[in-house]
N, CA, C and O of each residue as an XYZ file, in Angstrom:
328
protein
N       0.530    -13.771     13.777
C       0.747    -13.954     12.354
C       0.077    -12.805     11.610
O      -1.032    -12.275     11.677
N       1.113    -12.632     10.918
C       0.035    -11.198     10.097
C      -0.360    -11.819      8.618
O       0.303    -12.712      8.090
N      -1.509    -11.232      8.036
C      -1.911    -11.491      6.806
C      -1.867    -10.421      6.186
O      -2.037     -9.353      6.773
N      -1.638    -10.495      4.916
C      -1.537    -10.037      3.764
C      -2.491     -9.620      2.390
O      -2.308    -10.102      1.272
N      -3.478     -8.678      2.716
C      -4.628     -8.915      1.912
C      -4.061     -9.266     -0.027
O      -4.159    -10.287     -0.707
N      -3.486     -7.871     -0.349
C      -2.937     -8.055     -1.959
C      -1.632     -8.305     -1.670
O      -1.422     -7.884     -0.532
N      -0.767     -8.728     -2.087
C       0.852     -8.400     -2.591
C       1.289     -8.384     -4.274
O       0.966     -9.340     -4.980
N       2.007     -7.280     -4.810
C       2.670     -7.350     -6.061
C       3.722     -7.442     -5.889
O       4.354     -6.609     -5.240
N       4.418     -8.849     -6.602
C       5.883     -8.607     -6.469
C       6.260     -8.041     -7.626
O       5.424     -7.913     -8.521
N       7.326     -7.693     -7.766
C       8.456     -7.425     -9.057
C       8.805     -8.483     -9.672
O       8.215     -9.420     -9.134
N       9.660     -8.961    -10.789
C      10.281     -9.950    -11.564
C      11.247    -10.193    -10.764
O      11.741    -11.315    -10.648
N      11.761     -8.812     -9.896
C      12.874     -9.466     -9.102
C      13.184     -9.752     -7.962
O      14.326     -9.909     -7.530
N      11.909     -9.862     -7.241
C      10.938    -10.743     -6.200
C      10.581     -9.494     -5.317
O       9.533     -9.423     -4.675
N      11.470     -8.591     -5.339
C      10.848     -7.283     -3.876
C       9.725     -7.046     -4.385
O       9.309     -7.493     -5.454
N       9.091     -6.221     -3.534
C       7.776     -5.841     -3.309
C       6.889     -4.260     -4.502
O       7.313     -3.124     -4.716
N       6.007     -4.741     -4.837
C       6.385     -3.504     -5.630
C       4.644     -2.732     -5.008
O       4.440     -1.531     -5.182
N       3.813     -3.437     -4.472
C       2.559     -2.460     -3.955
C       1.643     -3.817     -2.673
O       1.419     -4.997     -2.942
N       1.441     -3.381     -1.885
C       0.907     -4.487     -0.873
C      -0.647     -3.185     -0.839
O      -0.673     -1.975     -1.060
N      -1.627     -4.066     -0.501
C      -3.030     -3.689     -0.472
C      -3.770     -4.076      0.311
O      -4.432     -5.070      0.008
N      -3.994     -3.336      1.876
C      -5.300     -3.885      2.596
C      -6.600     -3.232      1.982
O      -6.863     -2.202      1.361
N      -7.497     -4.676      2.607
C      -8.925     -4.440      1.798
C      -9.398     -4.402      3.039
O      -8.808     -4.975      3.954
N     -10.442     -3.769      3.204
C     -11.723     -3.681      4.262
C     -13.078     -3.988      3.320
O     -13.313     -4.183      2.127
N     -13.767     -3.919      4.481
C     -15.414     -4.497      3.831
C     -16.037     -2.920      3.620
O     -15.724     -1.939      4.295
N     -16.869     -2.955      2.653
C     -17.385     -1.600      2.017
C     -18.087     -0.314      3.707
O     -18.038      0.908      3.842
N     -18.526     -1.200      4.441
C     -19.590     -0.450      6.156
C     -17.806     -0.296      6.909
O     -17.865      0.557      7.795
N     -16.741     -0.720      6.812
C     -15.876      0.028      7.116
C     -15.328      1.219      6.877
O     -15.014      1.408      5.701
N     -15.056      2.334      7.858
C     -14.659      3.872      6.728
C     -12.886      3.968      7.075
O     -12.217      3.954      8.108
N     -12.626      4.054      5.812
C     -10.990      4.413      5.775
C     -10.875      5.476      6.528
O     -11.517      6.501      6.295
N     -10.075      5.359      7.481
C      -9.589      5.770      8.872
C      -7.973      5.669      9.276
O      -7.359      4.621      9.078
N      -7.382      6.756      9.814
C      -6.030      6.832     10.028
C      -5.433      5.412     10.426
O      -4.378      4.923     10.021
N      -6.479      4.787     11.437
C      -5.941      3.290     11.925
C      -5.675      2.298     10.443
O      -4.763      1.583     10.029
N      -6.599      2.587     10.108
C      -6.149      1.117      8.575
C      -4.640      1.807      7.764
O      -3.852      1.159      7.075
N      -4.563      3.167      8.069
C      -3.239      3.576      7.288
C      -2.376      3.268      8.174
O      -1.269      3.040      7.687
N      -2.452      3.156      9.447
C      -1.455      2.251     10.634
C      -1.220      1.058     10.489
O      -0.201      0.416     10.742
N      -2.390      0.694      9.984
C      -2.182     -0.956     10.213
C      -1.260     -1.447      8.937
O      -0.482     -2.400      8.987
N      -1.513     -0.552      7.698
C      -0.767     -0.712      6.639
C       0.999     -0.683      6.559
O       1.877     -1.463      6.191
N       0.940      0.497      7.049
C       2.170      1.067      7.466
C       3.138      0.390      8.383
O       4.350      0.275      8.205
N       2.281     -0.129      9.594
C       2.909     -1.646     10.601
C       3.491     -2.754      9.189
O       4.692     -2.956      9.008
N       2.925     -3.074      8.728
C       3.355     -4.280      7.657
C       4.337     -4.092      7.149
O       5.370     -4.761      7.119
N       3.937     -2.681      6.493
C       5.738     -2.351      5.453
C       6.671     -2.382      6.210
O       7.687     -2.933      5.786
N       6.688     -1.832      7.549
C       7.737     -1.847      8.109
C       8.779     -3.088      7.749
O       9.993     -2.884      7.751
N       8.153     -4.539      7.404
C       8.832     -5.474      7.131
C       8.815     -5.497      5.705
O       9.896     -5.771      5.182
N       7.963     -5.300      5.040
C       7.569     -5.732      3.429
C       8.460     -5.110      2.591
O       8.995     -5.683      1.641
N       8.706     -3.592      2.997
C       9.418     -2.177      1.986
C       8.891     -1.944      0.670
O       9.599     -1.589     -0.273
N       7.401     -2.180      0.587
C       6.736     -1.815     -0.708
C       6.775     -0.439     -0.897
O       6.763      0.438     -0.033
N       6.832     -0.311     -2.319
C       7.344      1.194     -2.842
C       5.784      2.078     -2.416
O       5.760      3.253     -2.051
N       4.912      1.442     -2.526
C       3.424      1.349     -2.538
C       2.290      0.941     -1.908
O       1.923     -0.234     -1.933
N       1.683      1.838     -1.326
C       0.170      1.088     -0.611
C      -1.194      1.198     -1.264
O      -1.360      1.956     -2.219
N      -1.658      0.845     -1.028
C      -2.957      0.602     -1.175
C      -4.344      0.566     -0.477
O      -4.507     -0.629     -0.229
N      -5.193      1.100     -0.128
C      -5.673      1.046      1.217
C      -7.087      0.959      0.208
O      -7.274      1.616     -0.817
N      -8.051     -0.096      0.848
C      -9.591     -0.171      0.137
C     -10.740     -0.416      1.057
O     -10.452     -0.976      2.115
N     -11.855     -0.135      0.874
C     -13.277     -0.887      1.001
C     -14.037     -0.985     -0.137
O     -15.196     -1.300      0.134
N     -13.782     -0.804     -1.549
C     -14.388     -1.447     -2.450
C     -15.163      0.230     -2.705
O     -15.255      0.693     -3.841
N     -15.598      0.885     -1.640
C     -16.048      2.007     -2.009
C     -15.105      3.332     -2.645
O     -15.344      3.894     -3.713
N     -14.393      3.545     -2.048
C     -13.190      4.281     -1.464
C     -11.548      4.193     -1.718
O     -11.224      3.128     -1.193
N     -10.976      4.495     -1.989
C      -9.779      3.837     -2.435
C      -8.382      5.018     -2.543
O      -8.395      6.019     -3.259
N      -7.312      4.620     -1.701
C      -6.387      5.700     -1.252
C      -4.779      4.727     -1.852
O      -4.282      3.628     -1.605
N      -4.489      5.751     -2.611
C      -2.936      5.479     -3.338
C      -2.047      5.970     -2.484
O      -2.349      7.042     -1.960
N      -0.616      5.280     -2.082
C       0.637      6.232     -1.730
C       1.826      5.616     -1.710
O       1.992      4.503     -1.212
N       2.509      6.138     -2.120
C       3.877      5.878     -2.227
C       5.004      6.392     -1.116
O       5.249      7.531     -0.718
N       5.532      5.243     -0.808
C       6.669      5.372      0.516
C       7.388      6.129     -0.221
O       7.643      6.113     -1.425
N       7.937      7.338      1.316
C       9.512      7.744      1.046
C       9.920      7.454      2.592
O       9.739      7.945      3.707
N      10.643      6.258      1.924
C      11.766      5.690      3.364
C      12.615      6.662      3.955
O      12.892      6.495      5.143
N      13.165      7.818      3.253
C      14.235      8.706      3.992
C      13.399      9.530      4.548
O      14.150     10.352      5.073
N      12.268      9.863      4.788
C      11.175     10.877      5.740
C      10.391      9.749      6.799
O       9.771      9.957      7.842
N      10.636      8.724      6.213
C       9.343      7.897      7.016
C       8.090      8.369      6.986
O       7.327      8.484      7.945
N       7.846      8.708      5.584
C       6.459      9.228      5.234
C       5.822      8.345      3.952
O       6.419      7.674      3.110
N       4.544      8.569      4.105
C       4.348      8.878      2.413
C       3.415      9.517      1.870
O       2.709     10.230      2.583
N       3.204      9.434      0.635
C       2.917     10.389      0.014
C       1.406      9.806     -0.830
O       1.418      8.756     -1.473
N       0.324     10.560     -0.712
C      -0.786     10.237     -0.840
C      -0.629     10.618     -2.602
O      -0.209     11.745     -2.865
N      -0.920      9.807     -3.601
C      -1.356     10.053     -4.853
C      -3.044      9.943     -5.772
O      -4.024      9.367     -5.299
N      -3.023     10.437     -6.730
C      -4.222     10.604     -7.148
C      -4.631      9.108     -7.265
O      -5.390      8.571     -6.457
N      -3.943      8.329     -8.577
C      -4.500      7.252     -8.834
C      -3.204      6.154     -8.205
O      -2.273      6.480     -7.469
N      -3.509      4.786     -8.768
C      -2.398      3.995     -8.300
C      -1.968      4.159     -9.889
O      -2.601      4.404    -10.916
N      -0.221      3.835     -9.504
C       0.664      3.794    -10.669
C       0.875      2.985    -11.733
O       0.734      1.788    -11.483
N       1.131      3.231    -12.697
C       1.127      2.154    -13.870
C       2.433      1.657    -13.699
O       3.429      2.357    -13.517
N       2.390     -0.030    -13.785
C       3.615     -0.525    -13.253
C       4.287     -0.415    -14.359
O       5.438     -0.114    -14.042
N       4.205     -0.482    -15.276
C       5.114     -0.386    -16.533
C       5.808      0.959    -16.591
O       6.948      0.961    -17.055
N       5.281      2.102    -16.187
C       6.264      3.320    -15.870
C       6.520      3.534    -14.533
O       6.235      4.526    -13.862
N       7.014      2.642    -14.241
C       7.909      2.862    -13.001
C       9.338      2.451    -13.190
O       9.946      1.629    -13.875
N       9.547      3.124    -12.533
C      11.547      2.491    -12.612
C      11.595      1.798    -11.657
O      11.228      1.960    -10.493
N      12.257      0.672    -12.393
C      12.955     -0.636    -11.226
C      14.318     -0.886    -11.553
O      14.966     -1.711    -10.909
């Protein structure tokens, strides 16, 4: 069973940012961006989130590379296009 630390949905139920949290003595590490990345595979959030309360990493999927893309801050949902 997998868990789900944050989820944001949309108004029109898809996914609009999913968020694992770690504990602060954890260090953000390629594996927690794996473990994130394992999830979407099902979720298709536009958006991740990766935390320990210290630390904190923004990015936005691009499904046609199977990448994504590391951003400064997280996005303001109100300027986003849906």
């Amino acid at each position: 069973i997998k868990r789900y630390d944050v989820v944001v949905f949309q108004p029109d139920g898809s996914i609009f940012l999913v968020v694992e949290c770690k504990q602060p003595n954890v260090p953000i590490s390629q594996t927690v961006f794996d473990q994130i990345a394992r999830y979407n595979l099902t979720l298709k959030a536009n958006y991740l989130m990766v935390t320990n309360g210290l630390n904190h990493y923004f990015c936005q999927m691009d499904f046609e590379k199977e990448s994504y893309l590391f951003l400064n801050d997280i996005p303001n949902y109100n300027s986003i296009e849906k």
